[in-house]
Residue frames as qw, qx, qy, qz and C-alpha x, y, z in Angstrom:
[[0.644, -0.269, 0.155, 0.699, 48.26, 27.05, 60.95],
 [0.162, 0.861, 0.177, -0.449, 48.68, 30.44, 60.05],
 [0.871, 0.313, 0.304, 0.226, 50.31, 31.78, 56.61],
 [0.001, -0.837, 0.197, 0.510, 52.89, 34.46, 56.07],
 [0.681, 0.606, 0.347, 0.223, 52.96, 35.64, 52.40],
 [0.476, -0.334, 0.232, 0.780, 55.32, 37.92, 50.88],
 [0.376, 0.745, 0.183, -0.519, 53.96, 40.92, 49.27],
 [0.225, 0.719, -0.463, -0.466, 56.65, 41.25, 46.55],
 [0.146, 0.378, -0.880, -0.246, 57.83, 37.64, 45.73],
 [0.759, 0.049, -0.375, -0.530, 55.05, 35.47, 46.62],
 [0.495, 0.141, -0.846, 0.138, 56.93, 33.31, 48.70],
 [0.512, -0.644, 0.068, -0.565, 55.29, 32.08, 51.59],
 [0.231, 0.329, -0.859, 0.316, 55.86, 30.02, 54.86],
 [0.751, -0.510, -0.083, -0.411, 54.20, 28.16, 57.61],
 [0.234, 0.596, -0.599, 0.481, 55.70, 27.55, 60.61],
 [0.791, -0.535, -0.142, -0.260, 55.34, 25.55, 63.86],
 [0.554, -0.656, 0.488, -0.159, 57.13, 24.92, 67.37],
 [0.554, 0.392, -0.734, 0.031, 60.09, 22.81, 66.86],
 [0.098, -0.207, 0.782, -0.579, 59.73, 21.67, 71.23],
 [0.502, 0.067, 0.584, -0.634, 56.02, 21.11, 70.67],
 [0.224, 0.134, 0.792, 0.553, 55.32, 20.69, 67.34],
 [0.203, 0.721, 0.633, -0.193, 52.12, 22.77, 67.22],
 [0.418, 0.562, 0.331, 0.632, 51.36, 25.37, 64.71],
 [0.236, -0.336, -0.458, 0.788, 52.39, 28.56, 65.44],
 [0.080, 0.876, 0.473, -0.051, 49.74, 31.61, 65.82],
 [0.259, 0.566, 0.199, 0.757, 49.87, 35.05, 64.36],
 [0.461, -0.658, -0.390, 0.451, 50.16, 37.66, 67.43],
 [0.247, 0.790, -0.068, 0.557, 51.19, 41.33, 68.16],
 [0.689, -0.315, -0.376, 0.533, 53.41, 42.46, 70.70],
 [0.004, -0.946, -0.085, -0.312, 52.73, 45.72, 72.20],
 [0.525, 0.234, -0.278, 0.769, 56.11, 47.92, 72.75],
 [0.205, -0.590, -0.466, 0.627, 56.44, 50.33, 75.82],
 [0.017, 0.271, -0.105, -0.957, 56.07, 53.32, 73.50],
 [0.563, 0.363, 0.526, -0.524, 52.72, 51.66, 72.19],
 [0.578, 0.371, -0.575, -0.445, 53.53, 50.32, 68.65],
 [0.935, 0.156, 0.249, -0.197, 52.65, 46.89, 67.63],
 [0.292, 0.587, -0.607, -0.449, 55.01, 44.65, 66.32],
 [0.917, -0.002, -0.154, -0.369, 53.49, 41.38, 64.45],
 [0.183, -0.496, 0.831, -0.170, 54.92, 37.93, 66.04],
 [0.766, -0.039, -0.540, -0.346, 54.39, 34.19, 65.76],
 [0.314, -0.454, 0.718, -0.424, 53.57, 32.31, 69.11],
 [0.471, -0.051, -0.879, -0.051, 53.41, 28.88, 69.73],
 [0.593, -0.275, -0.502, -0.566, 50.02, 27.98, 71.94],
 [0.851, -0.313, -0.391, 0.160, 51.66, 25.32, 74.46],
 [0.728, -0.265, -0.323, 0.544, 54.58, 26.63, 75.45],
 [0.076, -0.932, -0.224, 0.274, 53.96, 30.09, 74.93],
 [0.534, -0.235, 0.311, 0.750, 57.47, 30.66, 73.00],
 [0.297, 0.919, 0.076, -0.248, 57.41, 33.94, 70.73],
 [0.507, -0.139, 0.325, 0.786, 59.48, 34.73, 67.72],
 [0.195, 0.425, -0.323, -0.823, 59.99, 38.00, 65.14],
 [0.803, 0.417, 0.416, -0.090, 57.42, 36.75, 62.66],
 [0.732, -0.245, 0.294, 0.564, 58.98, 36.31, 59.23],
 [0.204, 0.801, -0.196, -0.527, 60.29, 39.04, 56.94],
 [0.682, 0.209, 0.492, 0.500, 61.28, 38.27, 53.07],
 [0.321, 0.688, 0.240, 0.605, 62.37, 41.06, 50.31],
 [0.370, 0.048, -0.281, 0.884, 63.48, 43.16, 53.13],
 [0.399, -0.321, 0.019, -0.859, 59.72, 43.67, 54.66],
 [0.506, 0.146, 0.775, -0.349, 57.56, 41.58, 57.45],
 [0.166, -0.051, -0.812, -0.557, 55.40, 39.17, 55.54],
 [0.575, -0.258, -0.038, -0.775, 51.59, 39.35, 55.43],
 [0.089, 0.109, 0.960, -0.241, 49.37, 36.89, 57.68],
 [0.532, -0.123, -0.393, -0.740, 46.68, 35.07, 56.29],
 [0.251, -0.255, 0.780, -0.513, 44.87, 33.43, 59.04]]
């Protein structure tokens, strides 16, 4: 299960698929103009969310 830290406060989270229960995975989701933004998917069912943000910035992923 992956970990998203928070640069500024330290807080951190871990997260997993409420439908499957399985931890979710650290991803990126390429945009049509070709940035990257970072996401957490869930394995089974494929479901994607905004990874999370704290202090008003995405939080790192330690994998």
């Amino acid at each position: 299960m992956v970990t998203y830290t928070c640069e500024k406060c330290d807080m951190a989270v871990k997260a997993s698929c409420a439908n499957c229960d399985v931890p979710l995975k650290n991803d990126y989701l390429k945009l049509d103009d070709g940035s990257e933004v970072q996401i957490s998917i869930c394995p089974s069912c494929e479901g994607k969310i905004k990874s999370p943000q704290c202090c008003g910035q995405d939080m790192n992923c330690a994998m």
